[in-house]
N, C-alpha and C positions, 0 to 999 in steps of 0.2 A: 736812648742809650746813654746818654750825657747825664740825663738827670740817674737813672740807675746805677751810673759809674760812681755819681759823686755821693748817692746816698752806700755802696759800698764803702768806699773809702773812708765814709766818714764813721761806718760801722768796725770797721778793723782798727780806727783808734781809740773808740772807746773800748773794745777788746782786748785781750792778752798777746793779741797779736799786735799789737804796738802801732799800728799804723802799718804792718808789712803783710800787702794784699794774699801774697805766694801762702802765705801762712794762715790765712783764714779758712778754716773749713766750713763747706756748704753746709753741715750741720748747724752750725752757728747761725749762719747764713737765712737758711730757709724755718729756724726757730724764731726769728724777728716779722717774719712775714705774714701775709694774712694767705689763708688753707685753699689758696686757687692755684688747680694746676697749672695755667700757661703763664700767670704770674711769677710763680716760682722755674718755671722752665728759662722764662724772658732773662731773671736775674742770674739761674745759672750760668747761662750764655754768656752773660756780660761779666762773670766771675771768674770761668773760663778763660778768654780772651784776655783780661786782665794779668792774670796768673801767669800768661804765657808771654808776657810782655806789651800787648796792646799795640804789636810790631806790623801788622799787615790787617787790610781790610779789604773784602773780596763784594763790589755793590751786584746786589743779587738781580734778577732775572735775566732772560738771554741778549736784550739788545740793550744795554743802559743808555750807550750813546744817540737813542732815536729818540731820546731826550732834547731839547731845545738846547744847543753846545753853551747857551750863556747859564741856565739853568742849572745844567748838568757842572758848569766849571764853578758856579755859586754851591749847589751840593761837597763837594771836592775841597773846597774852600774851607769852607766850614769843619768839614771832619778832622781836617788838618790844623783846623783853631783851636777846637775842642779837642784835640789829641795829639800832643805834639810830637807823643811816641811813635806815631804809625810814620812807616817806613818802608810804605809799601800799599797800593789802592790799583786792584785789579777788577776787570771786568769783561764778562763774554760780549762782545756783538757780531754782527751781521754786517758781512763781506758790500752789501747795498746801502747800509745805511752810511757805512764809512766812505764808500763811493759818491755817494752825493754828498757830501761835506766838502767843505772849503780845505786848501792845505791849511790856512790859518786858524780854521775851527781847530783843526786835531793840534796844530802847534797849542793854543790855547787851555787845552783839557791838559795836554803834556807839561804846561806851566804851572797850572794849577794844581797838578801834583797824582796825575793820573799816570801810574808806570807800566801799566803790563795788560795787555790785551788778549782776548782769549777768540780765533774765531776758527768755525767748522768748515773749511773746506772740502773736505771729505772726496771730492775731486778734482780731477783739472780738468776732465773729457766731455764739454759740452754737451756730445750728447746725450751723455751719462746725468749731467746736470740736470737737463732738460727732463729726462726720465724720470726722474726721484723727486720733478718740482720744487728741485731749492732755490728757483727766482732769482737767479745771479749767471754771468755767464764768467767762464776761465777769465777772460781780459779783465773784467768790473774784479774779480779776487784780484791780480795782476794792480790793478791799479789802485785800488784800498792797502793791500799790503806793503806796497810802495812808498804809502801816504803814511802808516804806522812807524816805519823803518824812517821816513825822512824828518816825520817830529821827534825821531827819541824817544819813543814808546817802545818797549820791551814787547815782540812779539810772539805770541802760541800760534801755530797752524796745525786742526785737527785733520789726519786721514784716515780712510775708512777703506783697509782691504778687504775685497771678496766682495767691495758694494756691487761691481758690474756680471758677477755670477762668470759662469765660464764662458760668454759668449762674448760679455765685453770685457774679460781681463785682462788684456796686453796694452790695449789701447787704454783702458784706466791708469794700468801703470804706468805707462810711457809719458801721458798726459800729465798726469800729476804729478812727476818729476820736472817733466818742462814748467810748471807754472810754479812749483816750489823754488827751479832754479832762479825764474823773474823773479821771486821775490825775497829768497835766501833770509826767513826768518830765523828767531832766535832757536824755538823749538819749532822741531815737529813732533805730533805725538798721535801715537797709532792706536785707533778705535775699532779692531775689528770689526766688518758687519756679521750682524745676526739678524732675520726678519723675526720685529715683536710683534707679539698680541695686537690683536684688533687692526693691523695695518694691513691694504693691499700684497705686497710684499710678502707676508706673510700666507697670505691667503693664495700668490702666484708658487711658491714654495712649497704649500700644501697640495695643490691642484698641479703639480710638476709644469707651470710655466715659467718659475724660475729652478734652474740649476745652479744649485751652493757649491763653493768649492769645496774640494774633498782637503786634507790639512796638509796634504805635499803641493797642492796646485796652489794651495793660500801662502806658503812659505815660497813657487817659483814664483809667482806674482809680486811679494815684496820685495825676492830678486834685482825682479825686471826695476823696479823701481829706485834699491839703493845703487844697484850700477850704473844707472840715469844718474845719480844724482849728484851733485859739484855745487856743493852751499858749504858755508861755513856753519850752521847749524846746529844744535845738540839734537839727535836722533832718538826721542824715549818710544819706550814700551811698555809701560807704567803702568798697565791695566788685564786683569786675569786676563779679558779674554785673547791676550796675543797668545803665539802658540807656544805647545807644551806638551809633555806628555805624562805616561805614566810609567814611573819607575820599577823597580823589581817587587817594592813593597807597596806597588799599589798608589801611591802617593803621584802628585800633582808637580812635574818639576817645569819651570818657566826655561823657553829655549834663553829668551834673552833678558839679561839683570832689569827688574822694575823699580829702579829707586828714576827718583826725580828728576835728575840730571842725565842722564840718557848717556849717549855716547856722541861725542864730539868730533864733528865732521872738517876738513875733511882726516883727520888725525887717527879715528878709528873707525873710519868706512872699511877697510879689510878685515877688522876683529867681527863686526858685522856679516860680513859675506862669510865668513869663515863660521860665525854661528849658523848660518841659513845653511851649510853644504854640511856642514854635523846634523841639521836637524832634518836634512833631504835624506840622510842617512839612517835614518830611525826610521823602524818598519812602520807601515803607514797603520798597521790596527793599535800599535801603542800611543800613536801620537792622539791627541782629543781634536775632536770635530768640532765645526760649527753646529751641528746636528744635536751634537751634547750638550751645547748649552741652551737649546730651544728644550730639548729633552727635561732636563733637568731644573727647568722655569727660573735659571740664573742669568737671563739674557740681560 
């Protein structure tokens, strides 16, 4: 990426573009290059990211920090040598691997310039956990989340209503408010479930040994959950598939705002509740199912 940046940059000053990246067009761009598509894809990326200021960088796959922490803070390091723009180094991990780290591992990654961590909780109900195989128990999320919040790491915590079907969703909710309260991250952010392709789940959904919520039991479920819940927290819903319905024309309206920033608890935990009793209120054939999006291979 380093060396890509720098032979940009130094193509925008022999250009009309003066040296000002914002102004270089990919046609320019991918005229100097040789005719390989992932070549030309590589350099877009890196033209892209430039253009938008070279302000945040997000290190890719799901567990970065099961990386060796001296390793991973040498990576970190670096990025921040070679970029002195970024203002910002995110990455998902695993509720386990951060549990077995040292508190001074995570202070370290924190120093190095690691600010915002991304991990799936998805619930707090053990034995919900236990069921889905996510290899972590409520307490290990509990005490990793603890460990993120105590170095100054910016943290996400993902949930996932409708995971426990209708036989485990009270206890899902209830649970997962208790262990979002231990750990009163920065965000939460709500993944409804859908079972995908090729998963048991799926397959239990197909065969009627899982029962989905229906879209009024999915909206009393996240209820049960924001009434639980006493975090300082921003609260999003950021993702189609939270719920929604369809309006007069047909169209797709989201019950609650999907921008980024969510809603700030506990400041507008009743604008919340107040959305959920509007949208208990919507006849339940207008509202969209989970069903719809298995249906519709948008899952």
């Amino acid at each position: 990426v380093a060396l890509i940046s720098a032979e940009i940059k130094n193509l925008a000053k022999e250009t009309s573009s003066a040296g000002n990246i914002k102004s270089l067009a990919a046609r320019t761009l991918f005229n100097r290059l040789p005719l390989i598509d992932n070549i030309h894809q590589s350099y877009f990326n890196v033209l892209n990211w430039l253009q938008s200021g070279a302000k945040t960088v997000f290190l890719q796959d799901a567990d970065t920090p099961v990386i060796p922490t001296q390793q991973l803070v040498e990576i970190i390091l670096y990025l921040r040598n070679k970029f002195p723009s970024i203002e910002r180094v995110t990455s998902y991990a695993r509720a386990k691997t951060i549990y077995k780290k040292k508190d001074d591992e995570i202070a370290d990654l924190f120093c190095a310039g690691l600010t915002r961590l991304h991990i799936g909780l998805e619930t707090g109900d053990d034995e919900l956990l236990k069921k889905v195989q996510k290899g972590v128990t409520a307490e290990e999320h509990i005490v990793a989340g603890k460990k993120i919040k105590k170095a100054g790491i910016q943290f996400s915590e993902y949930i996932m209503p409708g995971l426990g079907g209708k036989i485990m969703s009270v206890q899902h909710a209830e649970n997962t408010a208790r262990v979002l309260n231990a750990i009163d991250p920065d965000f939460i952010r709500s993944r409804p479930f859908s079972p995908l392709p090729g998963t048991p789940m799926l397959d239990d959904y197909l065969n009627k040994r899982l029962q989905i919520l229906s879209a009024h039991e999915r909206l009393k479920e996240i209820k049960i959950l924001i009434t639980n819940l006493n975090v300082t927290s921003r609260v999003c819903f950021d993702h189609f598939r939270n719920p929604a319905y369809y309006n007069a024309t047909g169209q797709v309206v989201h019950i609650f705002k999907q921008d980024y920033d969510g809603y700030k608890f506990p400041d507008e935990k009743e604008t919340v509740l107040a959305l959920l009793e509007k949208g208990l209120k919507i006849s339940e054939d207008k509202l969209l199912q989970t069903k719809d999006f298995i249906h519709l291979g948008i899952i």
